[in-house]
N, C-alpha and C positions, 0 to 999 in steps of 0.2 A: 565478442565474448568477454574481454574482457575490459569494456566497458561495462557490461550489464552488471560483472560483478562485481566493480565498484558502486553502480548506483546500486545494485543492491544492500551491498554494506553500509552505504550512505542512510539508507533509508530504515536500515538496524540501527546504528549512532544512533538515530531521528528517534526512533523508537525507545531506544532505551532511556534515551536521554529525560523524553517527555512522561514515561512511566515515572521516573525516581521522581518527577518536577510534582507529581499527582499531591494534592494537600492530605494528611494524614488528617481524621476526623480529632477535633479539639478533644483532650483527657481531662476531665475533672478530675480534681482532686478534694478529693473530701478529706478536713483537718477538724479535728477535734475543738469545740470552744475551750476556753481555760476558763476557768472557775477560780475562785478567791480560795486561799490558803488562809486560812487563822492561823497568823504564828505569833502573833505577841498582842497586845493592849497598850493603846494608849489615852493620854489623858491633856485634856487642854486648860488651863487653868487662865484669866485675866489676872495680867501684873499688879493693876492698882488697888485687887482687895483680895487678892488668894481666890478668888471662887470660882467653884469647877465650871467650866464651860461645856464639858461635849468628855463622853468617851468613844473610845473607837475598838473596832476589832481592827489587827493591821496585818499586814505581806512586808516583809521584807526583801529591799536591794542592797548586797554589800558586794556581788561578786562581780565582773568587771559585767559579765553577759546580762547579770539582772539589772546592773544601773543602765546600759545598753538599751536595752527592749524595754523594762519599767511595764507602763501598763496598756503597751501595745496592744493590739488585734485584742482587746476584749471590748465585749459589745453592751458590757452594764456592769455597773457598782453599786450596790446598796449607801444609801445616806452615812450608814453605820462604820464604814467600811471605809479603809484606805490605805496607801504604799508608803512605808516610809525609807527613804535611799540614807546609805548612813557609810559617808566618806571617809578616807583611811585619816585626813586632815583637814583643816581650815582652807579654807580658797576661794576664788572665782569661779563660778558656774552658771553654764550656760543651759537651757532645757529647750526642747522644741518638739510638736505634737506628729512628728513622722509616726505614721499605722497607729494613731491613739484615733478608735472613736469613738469617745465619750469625751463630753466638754468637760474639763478640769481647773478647780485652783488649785494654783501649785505655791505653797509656803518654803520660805527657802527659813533657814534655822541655824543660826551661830552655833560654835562647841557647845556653850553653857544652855545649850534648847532654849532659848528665846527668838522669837520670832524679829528676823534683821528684815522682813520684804517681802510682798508675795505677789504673785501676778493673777487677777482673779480671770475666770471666764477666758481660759486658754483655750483656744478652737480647733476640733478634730482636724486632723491631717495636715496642719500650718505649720509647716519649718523653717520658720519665722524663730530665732534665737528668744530665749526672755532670758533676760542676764538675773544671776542674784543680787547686782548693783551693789554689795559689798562683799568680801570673806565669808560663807558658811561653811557646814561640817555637811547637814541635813537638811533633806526636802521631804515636805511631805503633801502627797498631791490627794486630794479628795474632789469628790463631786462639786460641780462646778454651782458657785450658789450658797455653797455653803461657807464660806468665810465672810460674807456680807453676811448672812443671816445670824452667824454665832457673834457676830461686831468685832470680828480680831481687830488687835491693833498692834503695831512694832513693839516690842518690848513682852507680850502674854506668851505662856511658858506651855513647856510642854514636858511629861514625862512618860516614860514607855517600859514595859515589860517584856522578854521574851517566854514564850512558852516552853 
């Protein structure tokens, strides 16, 4: 008798055990996409003759979580469109495309908004560092393509508006 009712308990363990072990069916999770903020203008001018290159509608990152995430998990940017990060001070900075998928150039930006560097054609999901290679304050990353096409070069300026 009282073996049976250890195998019986043995074979409750057994049971219960392999109930909890059962896979619960995967939960999606459905998230919202993020959509562009218009919150300020900006404007790219070439050094060597004042002339206006390109305006832009922009998003800003100044708080630690926006410069953080940046332009993560979004899945499109319009040409027009783009982030500008604007740092408490001058420094070294590092960028890397962790949950970015859209391909980006990323212009890194001295205090005085002039263009010190940019990395062009940075590739979705690569968390691969791109240094500023000097001191900036601001970055401002747009669709990837576009800094070849508008002809930046170290030194062309930039100015910005909030709304």
């Amino acid at each position: 008798m009282m073996r049976s009712t250890k195998i019986i308990l043995f074979l409750c363990a057994v049971g219960l055990s392999l109930s909890s072990c059962k896979e619960e069916p995967k939960k999606v999770i459905k998230t919202e996409p993020i959509s562009f903020t218009k919150e300020g203008e900006l404007s790219i001018t070439k050094q060597s003759v004042d002339t206006l290159i390109t305006k832009l509608d922009i998003e800003f990152a100044q708080s630690e979580y926006e410069t953080q995430t940046g332009l993560m998990y979004r899945k499109r940017m319009e040409d027009s469109q783009g982030m500008l990060f604007i740092f408490p001070e001058e420094q070294m900075h590092s960028f890397y495309m962790k949950n970015t998928e859209i391909p980006l150039d990323i212009i890194f930006l001295k205090a005085d908004l002039t263009i010190a560097s940019f990395q062009e054609n940075a590739q979705p999901m690569d968390e691969t560092g791109l240094s500023s290679q000097v001191p900036i304050q601001y970055v401002l990353e747009v669709n990837a393509g576009l800094a070849e096409k508008w002809l930046l070069e170290v030194g062309d300026k930039i100015a910005y508006s909030k709304n």
